[in-house]
mmCIF file of the N, C-alpha and C atoms, coordinates in Angstrom:
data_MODEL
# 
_entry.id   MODEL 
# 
loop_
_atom_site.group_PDB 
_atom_site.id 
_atom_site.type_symbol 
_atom_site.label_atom_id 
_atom_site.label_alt_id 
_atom_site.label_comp_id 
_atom_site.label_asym_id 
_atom_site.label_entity_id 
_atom_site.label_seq_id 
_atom_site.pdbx_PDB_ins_code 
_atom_site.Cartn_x 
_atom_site.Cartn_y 
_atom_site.Cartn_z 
_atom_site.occupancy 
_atom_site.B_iso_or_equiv 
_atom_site.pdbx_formal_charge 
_atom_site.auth_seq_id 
_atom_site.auth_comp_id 
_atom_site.auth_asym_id 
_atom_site.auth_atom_id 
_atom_site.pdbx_PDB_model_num 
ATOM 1   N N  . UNK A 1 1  ? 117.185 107.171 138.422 1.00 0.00 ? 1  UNK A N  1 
ATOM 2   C CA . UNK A 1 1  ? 116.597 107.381 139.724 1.00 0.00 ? 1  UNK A CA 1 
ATOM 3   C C  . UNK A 1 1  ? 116.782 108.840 140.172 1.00 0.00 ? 1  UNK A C  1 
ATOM 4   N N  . UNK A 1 2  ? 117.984 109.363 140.234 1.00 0.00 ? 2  UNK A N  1 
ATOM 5   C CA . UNK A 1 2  ? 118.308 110.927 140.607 1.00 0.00 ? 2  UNK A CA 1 
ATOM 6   C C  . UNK A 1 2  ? 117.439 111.602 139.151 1.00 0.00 ? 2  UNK A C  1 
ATOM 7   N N  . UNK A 1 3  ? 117.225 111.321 138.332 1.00 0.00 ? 3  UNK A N  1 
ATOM 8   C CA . UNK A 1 3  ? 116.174 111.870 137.471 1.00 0.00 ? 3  UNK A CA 1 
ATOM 9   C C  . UNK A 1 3  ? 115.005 112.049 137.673 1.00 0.00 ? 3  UNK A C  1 
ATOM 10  N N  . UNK A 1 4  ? 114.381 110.914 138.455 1.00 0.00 ? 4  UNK A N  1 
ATOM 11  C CA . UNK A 1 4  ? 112.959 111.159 138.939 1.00 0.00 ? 4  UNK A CA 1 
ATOM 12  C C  . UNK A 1 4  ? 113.668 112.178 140.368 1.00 0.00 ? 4  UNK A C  1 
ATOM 13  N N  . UNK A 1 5  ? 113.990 112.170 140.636 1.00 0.00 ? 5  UNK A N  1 
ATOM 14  C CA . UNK A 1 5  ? 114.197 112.667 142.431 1.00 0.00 ? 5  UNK A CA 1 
ATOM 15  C C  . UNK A 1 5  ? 114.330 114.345 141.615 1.00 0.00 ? 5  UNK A C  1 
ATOM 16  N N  . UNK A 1 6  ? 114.857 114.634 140.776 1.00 0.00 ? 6  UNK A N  1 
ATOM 17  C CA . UNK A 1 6  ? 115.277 115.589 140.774 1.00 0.00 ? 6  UNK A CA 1 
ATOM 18  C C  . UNK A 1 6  ? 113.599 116.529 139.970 1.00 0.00 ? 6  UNK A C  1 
ATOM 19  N N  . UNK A 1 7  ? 112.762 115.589 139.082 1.00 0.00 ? 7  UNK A N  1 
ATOM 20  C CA . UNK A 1 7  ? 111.570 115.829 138.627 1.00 0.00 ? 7  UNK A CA 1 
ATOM 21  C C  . UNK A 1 7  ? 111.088 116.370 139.275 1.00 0.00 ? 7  UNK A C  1 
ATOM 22  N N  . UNK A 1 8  ? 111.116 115.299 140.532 1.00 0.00 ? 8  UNK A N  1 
ATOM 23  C CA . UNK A 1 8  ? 109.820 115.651 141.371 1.00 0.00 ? 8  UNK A CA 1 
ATOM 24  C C  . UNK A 1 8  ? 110.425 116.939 142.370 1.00 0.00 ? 8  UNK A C  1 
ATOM 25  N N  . UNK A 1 9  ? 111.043 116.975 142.727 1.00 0.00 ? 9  UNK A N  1 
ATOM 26  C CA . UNK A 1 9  ? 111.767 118.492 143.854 1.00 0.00 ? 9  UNK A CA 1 
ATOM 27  C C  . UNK A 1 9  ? 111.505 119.446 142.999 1.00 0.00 ? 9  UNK A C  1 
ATOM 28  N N  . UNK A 1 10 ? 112.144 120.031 142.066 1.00 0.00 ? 10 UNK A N  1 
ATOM 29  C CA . UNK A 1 10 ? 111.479 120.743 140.699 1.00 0.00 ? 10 UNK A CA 1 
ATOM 30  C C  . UNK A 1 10 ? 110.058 120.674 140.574 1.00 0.00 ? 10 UNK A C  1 
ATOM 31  N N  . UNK A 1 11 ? 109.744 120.182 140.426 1.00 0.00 ? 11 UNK A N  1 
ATOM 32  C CA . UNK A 1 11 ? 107.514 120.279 139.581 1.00 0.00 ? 11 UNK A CA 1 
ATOM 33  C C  . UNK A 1 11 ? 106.983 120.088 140.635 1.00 0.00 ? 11 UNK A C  1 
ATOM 34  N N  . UNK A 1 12 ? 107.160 119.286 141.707 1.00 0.00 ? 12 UNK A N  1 
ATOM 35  C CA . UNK A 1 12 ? 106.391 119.778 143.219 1.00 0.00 ? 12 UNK A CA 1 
ATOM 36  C C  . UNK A 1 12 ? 107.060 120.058 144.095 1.00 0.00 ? 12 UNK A C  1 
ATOM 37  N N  . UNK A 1 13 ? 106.368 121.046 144.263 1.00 0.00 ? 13 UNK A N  1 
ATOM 38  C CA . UNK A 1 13 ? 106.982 122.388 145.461 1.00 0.00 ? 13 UNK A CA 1 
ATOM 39  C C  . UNK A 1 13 ? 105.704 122.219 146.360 1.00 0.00 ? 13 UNK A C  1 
ATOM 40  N N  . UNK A 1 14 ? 105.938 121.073 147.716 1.00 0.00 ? 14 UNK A N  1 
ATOM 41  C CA . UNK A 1 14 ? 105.215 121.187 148.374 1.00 0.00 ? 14 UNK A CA 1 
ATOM 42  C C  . UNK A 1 14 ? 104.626 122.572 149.454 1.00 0.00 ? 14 UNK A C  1 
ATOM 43  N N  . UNK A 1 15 ? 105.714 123.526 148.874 1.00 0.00 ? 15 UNK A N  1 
ATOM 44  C CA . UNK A 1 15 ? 105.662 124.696 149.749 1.00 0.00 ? 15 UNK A CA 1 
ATOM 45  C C  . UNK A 1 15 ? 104.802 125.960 149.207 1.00 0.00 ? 15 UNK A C  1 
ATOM 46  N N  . UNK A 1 16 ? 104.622 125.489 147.827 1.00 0.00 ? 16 UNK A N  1 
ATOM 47  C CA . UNK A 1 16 ? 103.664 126.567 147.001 1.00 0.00 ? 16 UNK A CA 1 
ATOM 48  C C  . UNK A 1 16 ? 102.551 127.081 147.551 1.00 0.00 ? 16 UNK A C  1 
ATOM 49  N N  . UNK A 1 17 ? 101.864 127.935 147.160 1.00 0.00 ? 17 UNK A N  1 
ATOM 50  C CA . UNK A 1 17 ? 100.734 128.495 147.577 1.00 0.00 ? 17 UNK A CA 1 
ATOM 51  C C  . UNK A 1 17 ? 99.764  128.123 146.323 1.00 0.00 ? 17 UNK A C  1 
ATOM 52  N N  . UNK A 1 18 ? 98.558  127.424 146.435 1.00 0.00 ? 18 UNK A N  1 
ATOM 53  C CA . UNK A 1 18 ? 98.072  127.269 145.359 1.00 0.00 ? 18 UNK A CA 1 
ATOM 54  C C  . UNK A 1 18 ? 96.147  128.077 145.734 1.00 0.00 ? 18 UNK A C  1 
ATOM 55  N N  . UNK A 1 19 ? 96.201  128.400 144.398 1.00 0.00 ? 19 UNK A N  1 
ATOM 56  C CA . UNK A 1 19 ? 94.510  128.789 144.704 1.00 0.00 ? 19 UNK A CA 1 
ATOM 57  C C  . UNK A 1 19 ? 93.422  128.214 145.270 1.00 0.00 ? 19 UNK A C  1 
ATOM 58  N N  . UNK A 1 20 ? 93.441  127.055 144.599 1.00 0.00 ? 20 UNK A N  1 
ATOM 59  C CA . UNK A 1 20 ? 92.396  126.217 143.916 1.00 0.00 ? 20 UNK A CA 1 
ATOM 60  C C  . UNK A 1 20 ? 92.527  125.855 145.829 1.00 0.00 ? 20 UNK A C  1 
ATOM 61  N N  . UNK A 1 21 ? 93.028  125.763 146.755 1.00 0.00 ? 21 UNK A N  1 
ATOM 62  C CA . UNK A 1 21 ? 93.097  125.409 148.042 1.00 0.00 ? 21 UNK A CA 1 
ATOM 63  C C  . UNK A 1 21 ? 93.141  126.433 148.879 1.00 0.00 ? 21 UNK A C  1 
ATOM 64  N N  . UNK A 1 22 ? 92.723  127.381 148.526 1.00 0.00 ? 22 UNK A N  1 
ATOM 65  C CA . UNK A 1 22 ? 92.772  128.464 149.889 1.00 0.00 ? 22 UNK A CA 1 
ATOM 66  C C  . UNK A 1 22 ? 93.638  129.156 149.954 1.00 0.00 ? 22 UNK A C  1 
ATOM 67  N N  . UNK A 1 23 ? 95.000  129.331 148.864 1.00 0.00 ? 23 UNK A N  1 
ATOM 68  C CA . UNK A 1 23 ? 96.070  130.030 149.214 1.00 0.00 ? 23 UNK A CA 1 
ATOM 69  C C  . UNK A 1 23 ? 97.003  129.371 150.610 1.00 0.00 ? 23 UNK A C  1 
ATOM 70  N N  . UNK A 1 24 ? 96.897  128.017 150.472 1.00 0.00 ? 24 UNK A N  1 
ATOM 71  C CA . UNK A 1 24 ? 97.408  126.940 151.463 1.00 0.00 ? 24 UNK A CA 1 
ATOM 72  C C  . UNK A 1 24 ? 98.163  125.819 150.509 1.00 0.00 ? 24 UNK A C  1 
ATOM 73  N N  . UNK A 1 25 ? 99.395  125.679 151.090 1.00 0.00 ? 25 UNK A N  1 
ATOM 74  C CA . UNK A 1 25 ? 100.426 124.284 150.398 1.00 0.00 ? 25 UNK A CA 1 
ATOM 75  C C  . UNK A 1 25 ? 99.778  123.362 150.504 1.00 0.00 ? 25 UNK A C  1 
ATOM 76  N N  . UNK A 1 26 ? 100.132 122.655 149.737 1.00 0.00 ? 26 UNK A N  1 
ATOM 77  C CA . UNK A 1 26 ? 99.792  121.344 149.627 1.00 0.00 ? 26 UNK A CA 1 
ATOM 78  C C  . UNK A 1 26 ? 100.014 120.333 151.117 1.00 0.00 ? 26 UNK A C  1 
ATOM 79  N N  . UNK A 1 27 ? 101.123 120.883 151.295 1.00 0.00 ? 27 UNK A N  1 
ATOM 80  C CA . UNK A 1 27 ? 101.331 120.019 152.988 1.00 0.00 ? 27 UNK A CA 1 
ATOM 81  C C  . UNK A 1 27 ? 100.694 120.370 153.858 1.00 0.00 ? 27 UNK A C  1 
ATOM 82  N N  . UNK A 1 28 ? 100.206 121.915 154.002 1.00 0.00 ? 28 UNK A N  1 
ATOM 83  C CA . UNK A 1 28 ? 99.422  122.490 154.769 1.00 0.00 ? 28 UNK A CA 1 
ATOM 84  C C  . UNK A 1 28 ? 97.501  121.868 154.779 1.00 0.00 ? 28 UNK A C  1 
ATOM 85  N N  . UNK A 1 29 ? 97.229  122.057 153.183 1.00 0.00 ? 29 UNK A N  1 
ATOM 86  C CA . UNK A 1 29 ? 96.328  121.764 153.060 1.00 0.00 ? 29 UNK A CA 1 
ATOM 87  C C  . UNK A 1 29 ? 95.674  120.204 153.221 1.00 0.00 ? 29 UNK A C  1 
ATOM 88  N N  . UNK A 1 30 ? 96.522  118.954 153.135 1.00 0.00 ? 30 UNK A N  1 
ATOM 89  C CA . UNK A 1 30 ? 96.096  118.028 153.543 1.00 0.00 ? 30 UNK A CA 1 
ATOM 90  C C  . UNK A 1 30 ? 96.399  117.826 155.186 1.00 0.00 ? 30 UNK A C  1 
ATOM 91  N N  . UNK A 1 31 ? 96.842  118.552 155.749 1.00 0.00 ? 31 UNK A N  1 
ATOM 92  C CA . UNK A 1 31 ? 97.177  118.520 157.313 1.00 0.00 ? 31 UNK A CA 1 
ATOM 93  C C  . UNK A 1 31 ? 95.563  118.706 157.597 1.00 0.00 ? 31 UNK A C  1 
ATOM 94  N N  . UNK A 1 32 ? 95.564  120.085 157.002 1.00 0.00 ? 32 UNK A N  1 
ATOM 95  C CA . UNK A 1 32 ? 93.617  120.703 157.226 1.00 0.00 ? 32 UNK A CA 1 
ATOM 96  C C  . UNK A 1 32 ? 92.958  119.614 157.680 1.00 0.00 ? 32 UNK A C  1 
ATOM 97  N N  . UNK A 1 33 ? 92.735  119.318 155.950 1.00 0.00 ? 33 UNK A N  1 
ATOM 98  C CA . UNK A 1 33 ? 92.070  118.183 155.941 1.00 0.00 ? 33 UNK A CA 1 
ATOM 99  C C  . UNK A 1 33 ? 91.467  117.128 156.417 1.00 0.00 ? 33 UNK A C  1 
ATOM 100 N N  . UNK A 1 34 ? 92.803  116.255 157.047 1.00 0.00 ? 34 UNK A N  1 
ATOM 101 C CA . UNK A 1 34 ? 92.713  115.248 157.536 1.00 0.00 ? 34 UNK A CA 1 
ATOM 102 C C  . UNK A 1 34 ? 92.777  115.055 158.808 1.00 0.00 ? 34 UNK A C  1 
ATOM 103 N N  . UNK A 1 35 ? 92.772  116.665 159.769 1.00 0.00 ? 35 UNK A N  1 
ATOM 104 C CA . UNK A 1 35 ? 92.340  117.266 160.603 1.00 0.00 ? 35 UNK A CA 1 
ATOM 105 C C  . UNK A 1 35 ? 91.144  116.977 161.227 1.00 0.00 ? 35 UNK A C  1 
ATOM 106 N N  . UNK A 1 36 ? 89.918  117.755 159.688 1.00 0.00 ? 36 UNK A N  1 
ATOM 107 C CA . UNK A 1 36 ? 88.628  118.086 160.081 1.00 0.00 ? 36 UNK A CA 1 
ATOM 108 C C  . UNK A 1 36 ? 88.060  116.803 159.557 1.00 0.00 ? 36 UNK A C  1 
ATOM 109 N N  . UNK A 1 37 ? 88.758  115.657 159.120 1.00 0.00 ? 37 UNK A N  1 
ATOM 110 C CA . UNK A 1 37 ? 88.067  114.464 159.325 1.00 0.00 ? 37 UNK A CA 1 
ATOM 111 C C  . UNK A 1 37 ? 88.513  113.697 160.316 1.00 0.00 ? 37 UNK A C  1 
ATOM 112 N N  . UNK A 1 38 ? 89.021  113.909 161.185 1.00 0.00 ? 38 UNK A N  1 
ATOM 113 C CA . UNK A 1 38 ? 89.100  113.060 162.300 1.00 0.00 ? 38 UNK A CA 1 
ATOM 114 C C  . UNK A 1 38 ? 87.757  113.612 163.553 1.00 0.00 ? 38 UNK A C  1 
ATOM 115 N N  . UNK A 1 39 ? 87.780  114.951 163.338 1.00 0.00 ? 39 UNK A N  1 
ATOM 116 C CA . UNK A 1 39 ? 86.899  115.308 164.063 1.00 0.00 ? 39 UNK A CA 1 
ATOM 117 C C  . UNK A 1 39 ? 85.464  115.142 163.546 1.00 0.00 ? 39 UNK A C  1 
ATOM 118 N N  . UNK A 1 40 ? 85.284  114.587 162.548 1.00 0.00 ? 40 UNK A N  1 
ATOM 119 C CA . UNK A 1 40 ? 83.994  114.043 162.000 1.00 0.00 ? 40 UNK A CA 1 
ATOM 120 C C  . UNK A 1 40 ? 83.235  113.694 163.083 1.00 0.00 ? 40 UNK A C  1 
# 
């Protein structure tokens, strides 16, 4: 169990900056998101 816990903190870094999204985290970027679909 502390093996997966420790996987995942390691290989996702919800704090990254990724391209493929705007130069926006992953936490950031589904905040966006699910933002500009409420305002649909």
């Amino acid at each position: 169990r502390q093996d997966i816990f420790d996987y995942i903190e390691m290989f996702y870094n919800p704090k990254r900056r990724h391209g493929y999204a705007n130069r926006l985290s992953p936490v950031e970027f589904e905040r966006q998101y699910f933002s500009r679909q409420e305002s649909v």
